[in-house]
N, C-alpha and C positions, 0 to 999 in steps of 0.2 A: 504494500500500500504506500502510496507516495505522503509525507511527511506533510506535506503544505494542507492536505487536504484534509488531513486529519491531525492535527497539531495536542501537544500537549505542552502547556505552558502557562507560566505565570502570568499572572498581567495583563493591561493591555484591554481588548474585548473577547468577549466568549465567540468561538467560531463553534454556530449552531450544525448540526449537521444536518435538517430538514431545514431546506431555505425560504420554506414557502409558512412553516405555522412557527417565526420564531416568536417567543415568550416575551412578556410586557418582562421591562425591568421587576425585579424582587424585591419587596420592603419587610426592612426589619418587624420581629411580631410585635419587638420594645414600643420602640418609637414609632414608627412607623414611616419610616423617611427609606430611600432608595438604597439598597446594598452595592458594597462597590465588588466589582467579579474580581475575585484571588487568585484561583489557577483551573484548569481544568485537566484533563487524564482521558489520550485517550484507552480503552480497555474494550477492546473486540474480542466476541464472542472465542471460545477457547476450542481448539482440537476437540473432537470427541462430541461435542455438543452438537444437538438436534433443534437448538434452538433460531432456526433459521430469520425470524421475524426481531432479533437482536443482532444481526451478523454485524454491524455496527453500533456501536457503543460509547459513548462520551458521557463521562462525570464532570459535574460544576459546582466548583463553588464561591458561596458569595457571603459576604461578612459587612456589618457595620463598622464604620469608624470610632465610634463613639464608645469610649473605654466601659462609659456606666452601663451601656445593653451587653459590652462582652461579658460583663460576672454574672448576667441575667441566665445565660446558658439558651436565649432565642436570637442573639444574633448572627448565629451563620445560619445559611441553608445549602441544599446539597439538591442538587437535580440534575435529572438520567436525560439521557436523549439516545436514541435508539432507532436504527432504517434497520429493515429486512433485504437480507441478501440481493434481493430482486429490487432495485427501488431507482426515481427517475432520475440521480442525481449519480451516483458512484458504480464504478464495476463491480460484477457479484465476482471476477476472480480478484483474488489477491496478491 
C-alpha cells in the first residue's frame, strides 16, 4: 500500500479514508469546544482475517487543549474509519 494514501502521523489534519462522508470536527464532552487531531495509525485488517468490509482501517485521535478537561478523563476521543476491500477510492490488492 503506498504510504501517502494511507498515512500514519502526528499532527497536522486527519486524512479520512472515505472522502465523501468525512466527520464534523469533535468536541470535547468537558467543555464543549472543538478537539485539536493528535495523530492517527494506520492499522489494516490483519493476515488471516475474513473481515473483508474492514480491509482498510485508520485510528484517530483527538484531545483538548485545555489542561482542566484532561484530568476530566473526557477529553480525548478515538475514532475508527474503515473501507471494504472493494471500495471507490483504493485498490482491493495490496
Amino acid at each position: 500500500l503506498i504510504s501517502r494514501f494511507f498515512p500514519s502521523k502526528v499532527g497536522g489534519k486527519p486524512a479520512w479514508l472515505n472522502l465523501r462522508n468525512i466527520p464534523e470536527a469533535p468536541k470535547c464532552l468537558n467543555c464543549k469546544e472543538v478537539l485539536s487531531f493528535l495523530l492517527q495509525v494506520y492499522a489494516p485488517r490483519t493476515q488471516g482475517s475474513n473481515k473483508d468490509d474492514a480491509f482498510h482501517r485508520t485510528i484517530f485521535v483527538f484531545t483538548c487543549k485545555k489542561a482542566s478537561c484532561l484530568r476530566t478523563g473526557k477529553s480525548i476521543r478515538v475514532f475508527r474509519s474503515q473501507l471494504g476491500r472493494n471500495n471507490e477510492y483504493y485498490s482491493s490488492e495490496p
